[in-house]
C-alpha positions, 0 to 999 in steps of 0.5 A: 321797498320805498320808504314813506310811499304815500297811499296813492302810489302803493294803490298805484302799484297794487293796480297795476299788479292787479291789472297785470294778473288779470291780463295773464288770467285771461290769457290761461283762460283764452288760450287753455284749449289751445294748450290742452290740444298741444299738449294732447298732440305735442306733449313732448314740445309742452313738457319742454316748454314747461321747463323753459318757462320754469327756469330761472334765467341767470343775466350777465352784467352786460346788460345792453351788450347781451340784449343787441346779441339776443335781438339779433339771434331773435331777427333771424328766427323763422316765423311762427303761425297764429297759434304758435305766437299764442303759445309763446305768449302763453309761455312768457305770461307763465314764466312771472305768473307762475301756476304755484305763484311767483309773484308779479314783477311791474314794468315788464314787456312781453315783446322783443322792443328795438335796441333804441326804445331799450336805451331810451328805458331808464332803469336797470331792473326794467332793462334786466326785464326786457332782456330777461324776457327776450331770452325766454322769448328766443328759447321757446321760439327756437324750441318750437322752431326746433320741433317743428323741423323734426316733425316735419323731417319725420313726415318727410321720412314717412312720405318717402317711405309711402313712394318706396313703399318701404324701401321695397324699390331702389333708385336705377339710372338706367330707367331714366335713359327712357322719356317716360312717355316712350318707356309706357310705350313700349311697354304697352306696345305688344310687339313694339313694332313702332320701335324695332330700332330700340333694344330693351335693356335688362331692367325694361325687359323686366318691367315689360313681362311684370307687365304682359303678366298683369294683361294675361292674368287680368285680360283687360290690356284696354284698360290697362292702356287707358291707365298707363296713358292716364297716368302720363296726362297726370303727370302732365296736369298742373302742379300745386302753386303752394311751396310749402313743403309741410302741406304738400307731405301732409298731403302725400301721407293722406293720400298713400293711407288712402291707397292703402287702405282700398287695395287690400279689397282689390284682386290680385291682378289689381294690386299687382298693377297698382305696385307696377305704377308705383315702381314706374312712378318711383324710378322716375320722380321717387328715387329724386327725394334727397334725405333730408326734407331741407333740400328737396324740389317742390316740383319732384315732391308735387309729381309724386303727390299728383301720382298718388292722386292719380292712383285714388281719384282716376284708377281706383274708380275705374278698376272699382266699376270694372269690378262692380259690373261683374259683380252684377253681371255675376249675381243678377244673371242674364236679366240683370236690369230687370232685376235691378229696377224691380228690387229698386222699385221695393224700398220705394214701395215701402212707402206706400201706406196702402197694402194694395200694391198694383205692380205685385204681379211684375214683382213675383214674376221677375223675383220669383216668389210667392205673394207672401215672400214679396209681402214679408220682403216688404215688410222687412224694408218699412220696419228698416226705412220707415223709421226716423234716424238712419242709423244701422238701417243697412244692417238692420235690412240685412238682419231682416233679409237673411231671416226671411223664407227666400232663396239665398240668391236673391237675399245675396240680390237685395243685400247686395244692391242696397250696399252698393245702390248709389252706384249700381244704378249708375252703372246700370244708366251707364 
């Protein structure tokens, strides 16, 4: 616009626009995944992004004025993550080098500069610039800010529904009358003759014979008791030291997914149990869960977090071995190790290149087969195991097993053990 620019400043200007262009070029290009993952995850927050950084941004003549008021609206912002500060930039960058071409203004700076480097800048379109920039700046950080906090009330939401298990219990005062160490007791005490001076309300007396049900049906108070005290130790363990409140949800919901998704292969009684402790858990820490996330206590968040833990690392191993061991005392009989060692001892067999196999004898006498029945079984275990690559070996096993001439029982014995190995050996050492 200048007239008689001499060739150094117009190439002067052309390198610097040069430079400036190849600066945003490699921002697109850096930070392309990291748009492409947002956009796949949060496509709502980048289309609205978008929008943000295509807008003309429309200044008012107070210049200076209005950049001390945005500055201070910007001051006050929380502060995003790494990746956030990428996507704001990425934004900023987009908002002069646009994807169709709008050009690119010189001068320019994508920071929020304090209000005295602003008044120290000489010309006004530089000004206009800092504070046109400034604005988009606090628009897509309140943006994301914005939809952060939504997502994550919407998480909050979901988690508490995991506690509730939908609503299904309500918040009862009474309940928390009772200590939670005396309320198991007398609960798990059968005649509660430690505690002949307490009178059980309605709502306890309740719980008590949802709890005698479950002893009945099941005829394991032992290890009823030994979980409900579990569950009192949990609660006593050490609390997450992180306050923040986005981890500890994101936790909760791995964890509630996690319970989910074993119960369905539980007994009844098992999951009868499990909805007992989350309605004992619920009166106590769930139903203290406020609406809205902003106001909730990190402690009472944690407990229920350490419950659902409870629930997947120590009772849901103990009720699994409970369910294991009668399993094989159901499907193996009597002989059960014997059993056990000797269908262990076949895939190891299967290794061995020569056919004389010394221990054939002990095979057919406690299998109950014939020399061609252990040599076919054999045979199925090289073709599966022999092979490099493991993968669908198992079905492949189990392919070959139900093919063979051999009684459905021991089939059922073979298949049985080669899913479960790992931990009916243990069981079986145990």
């Amino acid at each position: 616009m200048k007239e008689n620019r001499s060739i150094e400043e117009v190439i002067d200007s052309i390198s610097e626009i040069k430079k400036k262009y190849e600066e945003y070029e490699k921002i697109k290009h850096k930070y392309i995944h990291l748009i492409n993952t947002y956009i796949n995850f949060y496509p709502v927050l980048i289309n609205k992004l978008n929008e943000i950084s295509d807008k003309e941004i429309i200044l008012s003549d107070k210049i200076e004025e209005e950049y001390i008021k945005m500055l201070n609206i910007y001051n006050k912002l929380p502060r995003l993550n790494e990746g956030e500060r990428k996507i704001v930039r990425y934004f900023m960058f987009r908002h002069k080098v646009n994807i169709p071409g709008k050009g690119v203004k010189q001068g320019y700076s994508l920071s929020a500069v304090p209000i005295e480097k602003f008044k120290k800048v000489k010309s006004k379109d530089i000004q206009k610039l800092l504070l046109e920039y400034l604005i988009l700046r606090v628009a897509i950080v309140e943006e994301i800010i914005e939809f952060k906090n939504k997502e994550l009330q919407d998480k909050y939401n979901k988690a508490k529904n995991i506690i509730s298990r939908d609503g299904k219990y309500k918040p009862n005062k009474i309940m928390e009358s009772y200590d939670i160490e005396l309320l198991i007791s007398l609960l798990i005490d059968d005649k509660c003759s430690k505690y002949a001076n307490v009178t059980l309300n309605k709502k306890v007396e309740l719980l008590k014979q949802k709890l005698d049900k479950i002893i009945k049906e099941s005829g394991k108070r032992t290890i009823v008791e030994h979980i409900l005290n579990g569950l009192i130790s949990s609660y006593h363990g050490e609390l997450s030291s992180s306050n923040d409140i986005s981890n500890i949800v994101d936790s909760i919901i791995r964890e509630g997914n996690e319970v989910s998704y074993n119960v369905t292969s539980l007994s009844q009684w098992e999951q009868d149990f499990i909805d007992f402790l989350y309605e004992l858990n619920y009166y106590y820490y769930g139903d203290k869960l406020p609406k809205d996330r902003k106001t909730v206590n990190v402690k009472v968040l944690n407990k229920n977090l350490m419950f659902l833990r409870f629930i997947n690392t120590k009772m849901r191993p103990i009720i699994e071995q409970i369910n294991l061991s009668e399993q094989l005392r159901e499907i193996y009989g009597s002989n059960l190790v014997e059993k056990v060692d000797t269908i262990n001892e076949l895939s190891k067999v299967a290794k061995i290149k020569n056919k004389d196999i010394k221990a054939k004898g002990k095979y057919k006498s406690v299998l109950k087969i014939s020399s061609k029945q252990l040599d076919s079984i054999i045979k199925v275990y090289r073709k599966c195991f022999n092979k490099k690559g493991s993968g669908g070996k198992l079905k492949k096993l189990e392919r070959g097993i139900n093919s063979l001439e051999i009684s459905d029982s021991l089939k059922k014995e073979i298949i049985f053990f080669e899913k479960n190995k790992e931990n009916i050996l243990k069981d079986i050492r145990s």
